[in-house]
C-alpha positions as CSV (number, residue, x, y, z in Angstrom):
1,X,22.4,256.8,145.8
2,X,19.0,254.9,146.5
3,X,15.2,255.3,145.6
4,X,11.9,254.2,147.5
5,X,9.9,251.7,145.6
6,X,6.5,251.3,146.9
7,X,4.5,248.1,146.4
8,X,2.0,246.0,147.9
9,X,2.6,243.2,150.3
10,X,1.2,240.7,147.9
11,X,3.7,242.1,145.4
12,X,6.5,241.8,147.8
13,X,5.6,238.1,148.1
14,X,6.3,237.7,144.6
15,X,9.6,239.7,144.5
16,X,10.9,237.7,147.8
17,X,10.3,234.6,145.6
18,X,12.7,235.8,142.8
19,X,15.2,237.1,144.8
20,X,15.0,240.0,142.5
21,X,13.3,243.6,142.4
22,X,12.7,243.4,138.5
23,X,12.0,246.6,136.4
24,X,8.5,246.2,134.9
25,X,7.2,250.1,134.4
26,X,6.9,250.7,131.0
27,X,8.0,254.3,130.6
28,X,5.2,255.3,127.7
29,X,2.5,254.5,129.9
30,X,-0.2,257.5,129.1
31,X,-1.8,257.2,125.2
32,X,0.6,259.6,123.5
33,X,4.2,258.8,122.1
34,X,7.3,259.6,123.7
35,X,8.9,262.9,122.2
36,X,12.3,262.5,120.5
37,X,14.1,264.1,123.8
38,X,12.1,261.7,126.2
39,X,13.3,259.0,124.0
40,X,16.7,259.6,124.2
41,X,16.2,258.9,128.2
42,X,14.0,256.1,127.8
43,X,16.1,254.0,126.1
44,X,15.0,250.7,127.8
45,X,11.3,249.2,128.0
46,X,11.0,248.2,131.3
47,X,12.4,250.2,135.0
48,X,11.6,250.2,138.2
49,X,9.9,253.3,139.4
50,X,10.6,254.8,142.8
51,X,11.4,258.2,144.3
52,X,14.5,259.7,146.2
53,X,12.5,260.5,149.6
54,X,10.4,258.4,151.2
55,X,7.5,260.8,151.9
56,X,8.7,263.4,149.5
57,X,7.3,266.9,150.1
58,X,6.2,267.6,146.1
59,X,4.5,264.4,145.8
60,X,2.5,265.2,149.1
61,X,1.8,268.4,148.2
62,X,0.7,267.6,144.6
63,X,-1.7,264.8,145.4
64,X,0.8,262.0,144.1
65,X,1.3,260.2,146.8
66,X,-2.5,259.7,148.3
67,X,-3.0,258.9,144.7
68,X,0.1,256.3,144.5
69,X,-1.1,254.8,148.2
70,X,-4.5,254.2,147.1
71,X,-3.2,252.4,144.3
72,X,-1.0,250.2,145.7
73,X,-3.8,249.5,148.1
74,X,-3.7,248.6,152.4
75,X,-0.7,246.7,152.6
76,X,2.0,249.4,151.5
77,X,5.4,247.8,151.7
78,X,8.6,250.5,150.8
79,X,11.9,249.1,149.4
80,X,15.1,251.2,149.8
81,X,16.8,250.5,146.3
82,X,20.8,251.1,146.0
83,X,20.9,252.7,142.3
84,X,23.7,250.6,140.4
85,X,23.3,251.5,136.6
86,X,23.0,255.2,136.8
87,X,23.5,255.4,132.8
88,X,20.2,254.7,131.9
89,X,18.3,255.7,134.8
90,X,16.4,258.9,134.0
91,X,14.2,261.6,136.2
92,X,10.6,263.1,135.6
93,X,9.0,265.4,137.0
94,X,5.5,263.9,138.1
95,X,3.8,267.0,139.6
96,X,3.2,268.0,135.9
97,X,0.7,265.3,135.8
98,X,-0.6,265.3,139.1
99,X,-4.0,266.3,140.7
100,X,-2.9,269.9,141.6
101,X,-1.5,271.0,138.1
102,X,-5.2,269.6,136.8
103,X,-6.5,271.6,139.3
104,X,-4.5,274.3,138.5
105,X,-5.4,274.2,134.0
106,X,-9.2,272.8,134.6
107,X,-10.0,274.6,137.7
108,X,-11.6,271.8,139.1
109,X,-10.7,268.7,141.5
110,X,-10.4,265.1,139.7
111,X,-10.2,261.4,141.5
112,X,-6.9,260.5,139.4
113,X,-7.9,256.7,139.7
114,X,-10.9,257.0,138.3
115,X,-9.8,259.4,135.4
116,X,-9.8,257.3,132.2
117,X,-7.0,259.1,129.8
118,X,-8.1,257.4,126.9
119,X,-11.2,260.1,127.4
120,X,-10.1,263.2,128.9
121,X,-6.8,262.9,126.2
122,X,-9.4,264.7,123.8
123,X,-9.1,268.0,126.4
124,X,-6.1,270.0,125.1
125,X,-4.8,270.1,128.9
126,X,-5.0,266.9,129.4
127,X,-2.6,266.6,126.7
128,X,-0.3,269.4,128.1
129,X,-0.2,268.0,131.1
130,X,1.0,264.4,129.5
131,X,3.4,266.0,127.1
132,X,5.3,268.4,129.6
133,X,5.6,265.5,132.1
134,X,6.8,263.0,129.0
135,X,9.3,266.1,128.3
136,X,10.7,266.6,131.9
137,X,12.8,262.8,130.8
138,X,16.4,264.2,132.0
139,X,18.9,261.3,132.4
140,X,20.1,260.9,136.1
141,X,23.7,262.5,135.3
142,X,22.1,265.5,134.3
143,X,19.3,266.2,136.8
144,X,19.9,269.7,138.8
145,X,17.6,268.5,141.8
146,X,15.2,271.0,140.6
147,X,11.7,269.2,140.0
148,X,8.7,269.8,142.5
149,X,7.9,266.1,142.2
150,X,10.6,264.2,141.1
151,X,10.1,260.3,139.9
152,X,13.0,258.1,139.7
153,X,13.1,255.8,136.3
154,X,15.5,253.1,137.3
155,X,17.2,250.9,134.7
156,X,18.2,247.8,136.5
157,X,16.7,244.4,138.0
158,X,18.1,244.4,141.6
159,X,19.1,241.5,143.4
160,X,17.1,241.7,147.1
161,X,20.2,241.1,149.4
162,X,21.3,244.9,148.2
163,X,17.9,246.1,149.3
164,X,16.3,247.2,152.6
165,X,12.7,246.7,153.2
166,X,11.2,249.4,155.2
167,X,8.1,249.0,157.6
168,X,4.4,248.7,156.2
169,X,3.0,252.0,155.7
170,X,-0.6,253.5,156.5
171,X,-3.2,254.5,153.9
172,X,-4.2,257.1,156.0
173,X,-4.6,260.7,154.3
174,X,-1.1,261.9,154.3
175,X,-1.9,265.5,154.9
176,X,-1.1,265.2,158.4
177,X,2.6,264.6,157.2
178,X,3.3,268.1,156.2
């Protein structure tokens, strides 16, 4: 099993240096605390983050992976990951937070990178939207494949010679994808 960790080129730079793709996401990440269940999947304070198709349909759909491309930047570099600690690698389910699911309890259209959390949190859906995705946590050995936007927390540094880089990638609008 793999995952597609997106990063910049600069980044890469820096990885190719250390021979090592290390986990650095830190899994509580939005302003509220991780439920008890969520917990229990995110044992570990540090993962890399990736998904398990590399233009996956949900995270097109839901606005993810514009968002994800604009953050990374112009120079969009994908690495194929091999998962080797599947114990404490978990799933969530991103689309829960994701510009069509605010769309969908506000009724109106945001610019995700420019939406500062520690602000809208006051809005009771903003909150929703942050708990139910914190609350999606399912450790890998128990996913059923059934999220609309799944996000792959894995718990491992990776050494680069079990990884595949994959060509740069444009940052133009991927609607014309699907």
């Amino acid at each position: 099993m793999k995952i597609y960790h997106y990063t910049s080129r600069y980044v890469l730079d820096e990885i190719r240096k250390s021979h090592v793709l290390k986990a650095k996401s830190n899994p509580q990440n939005m302003y509220l605390e991780l439920t008890s269940e969520a917990k229990n999947c995110a044992r570990r304070d540090k993962y890399i983050v990736g998904l398990f198709d590399m233009f996956d349909s949900g995270w097109l759909k839901s606005g993810l992976m514009n968002i994800l491309f604009q953050h990374i930047g112009d120079e969009i570099v994908t690495i194929e990951c091999p998962i080797f600690n599947s114990n404490d690698t978990f799933v969530r389910d991103h689309n829960l937070f994701s510009p069509a699911r605010y769309k969908e309890l506000s009724g109106q259209n945001v610019d995700f990178l420019q939406l500062d959390l520690r602000l809208e949190i006051k809005h009771k859906f903003v909150k929703t939207m942050i708990s139910d995705y914190y609350d999606s946590s399912i450790l890998l050995k128990d996913y059923k494949w059934n999220y609309i936007a799944p996000e792959v927390w894995l718990a491992q540094n990776t050494p680069l010679n079990g990884c595949r880089y994959l060509n740069r990638i444009t940052t133009e609008p991927l609607s014309i994808l699907f």
